[in-house]
C-alpha positions as CSV (number, residue, x, y, z in Angstrom):
1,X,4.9,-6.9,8.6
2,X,6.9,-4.9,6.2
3,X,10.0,-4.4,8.3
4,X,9.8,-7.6,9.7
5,X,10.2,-9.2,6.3
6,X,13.0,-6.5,5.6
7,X,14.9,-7.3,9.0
8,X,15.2,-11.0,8.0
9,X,16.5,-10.4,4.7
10,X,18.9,-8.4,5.9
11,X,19.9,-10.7,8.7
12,X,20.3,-13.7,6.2
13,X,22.1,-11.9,3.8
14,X,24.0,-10.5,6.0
15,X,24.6,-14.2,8.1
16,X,26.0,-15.4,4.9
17,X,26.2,-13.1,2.0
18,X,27.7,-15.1,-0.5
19,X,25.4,-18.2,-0.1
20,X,23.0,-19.2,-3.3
21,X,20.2,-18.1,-1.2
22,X,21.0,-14.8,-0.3
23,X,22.0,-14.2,-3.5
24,X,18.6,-15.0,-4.9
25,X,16.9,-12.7,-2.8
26,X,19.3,-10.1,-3.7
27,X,18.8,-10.2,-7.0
28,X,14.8,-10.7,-6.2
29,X,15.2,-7.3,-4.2
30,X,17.3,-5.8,-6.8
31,X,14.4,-6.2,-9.4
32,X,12.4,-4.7,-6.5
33,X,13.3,-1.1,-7.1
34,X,12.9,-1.3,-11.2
35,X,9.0,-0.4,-11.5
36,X,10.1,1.2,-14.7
37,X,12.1,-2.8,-16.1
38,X,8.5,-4.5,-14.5
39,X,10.3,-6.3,-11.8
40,X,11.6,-8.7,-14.0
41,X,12.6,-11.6,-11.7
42,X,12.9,-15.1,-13.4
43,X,10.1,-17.2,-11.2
44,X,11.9,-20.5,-11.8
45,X,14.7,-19.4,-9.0
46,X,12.3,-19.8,-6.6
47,X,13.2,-23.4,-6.8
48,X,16.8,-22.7,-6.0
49,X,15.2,-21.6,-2.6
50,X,13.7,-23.4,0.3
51,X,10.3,-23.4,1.5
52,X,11.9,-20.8,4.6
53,X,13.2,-19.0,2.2
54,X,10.8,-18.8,-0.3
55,X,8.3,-17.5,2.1
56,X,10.8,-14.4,2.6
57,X,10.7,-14.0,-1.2
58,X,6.8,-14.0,-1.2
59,X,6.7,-11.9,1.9
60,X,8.9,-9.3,-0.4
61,X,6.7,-9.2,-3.3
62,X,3.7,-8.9,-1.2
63,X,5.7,-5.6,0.1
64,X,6.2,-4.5,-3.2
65,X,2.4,-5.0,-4.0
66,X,1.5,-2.7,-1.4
67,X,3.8,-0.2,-2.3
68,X,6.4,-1.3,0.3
69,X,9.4,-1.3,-2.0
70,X,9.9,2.7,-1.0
71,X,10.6,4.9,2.0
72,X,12.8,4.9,4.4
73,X,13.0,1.3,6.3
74,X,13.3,-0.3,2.1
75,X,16.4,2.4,1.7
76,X,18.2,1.5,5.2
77,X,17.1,-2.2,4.6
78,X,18.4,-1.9,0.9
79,X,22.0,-0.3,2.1
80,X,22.5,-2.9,4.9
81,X,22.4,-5.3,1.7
82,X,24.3,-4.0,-0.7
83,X,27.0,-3.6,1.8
84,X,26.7,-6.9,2.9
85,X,27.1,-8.4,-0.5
86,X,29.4,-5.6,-2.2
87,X,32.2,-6.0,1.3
88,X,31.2,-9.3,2.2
């Protein structure tokens, strides 16, 4: 389930990686790797997504409850993002 959730991400940021959307989960993913800052993610931009999307959001934070948000699939799955949002 883990990588599943990863792959899409990463296919709909990639898809589109300036859209408000992909953006969100970026930023939700980016929070992802602070344990240290708490994960501090602002709950009320889950509004901004829809239901699809918002599933992907709680599909990620179910990851990171199981200690998902590490290894090597989150760090491919992490640099496939950023690239797609830093050159996209």
């Amino acid at each position: 389930m883990a990588e599943d959730v990863l792959q899409q991400v990463v296919e709909l940021i990639k898809a589109n990686p300036h859209a408000g959307a992909s953006l969100n989960i970026y930023a939700l993913i980016s929070t992802l790797k602070m344990e240290k800052g708490g994960y501090m993610y602002m709950l009320r931009k889950l509004r901004d997504l829809s239901p699809e999307h918002r599933q992907l959001a709680y599909g990620l934070m179910e990851l990171m409850a199981g200690n998902g948000n590490q290894g090597a699939a989150w760090e491919q799955a992490l640099e496939a993002m950023d690239s797609a949002v830093k050159g996209g």
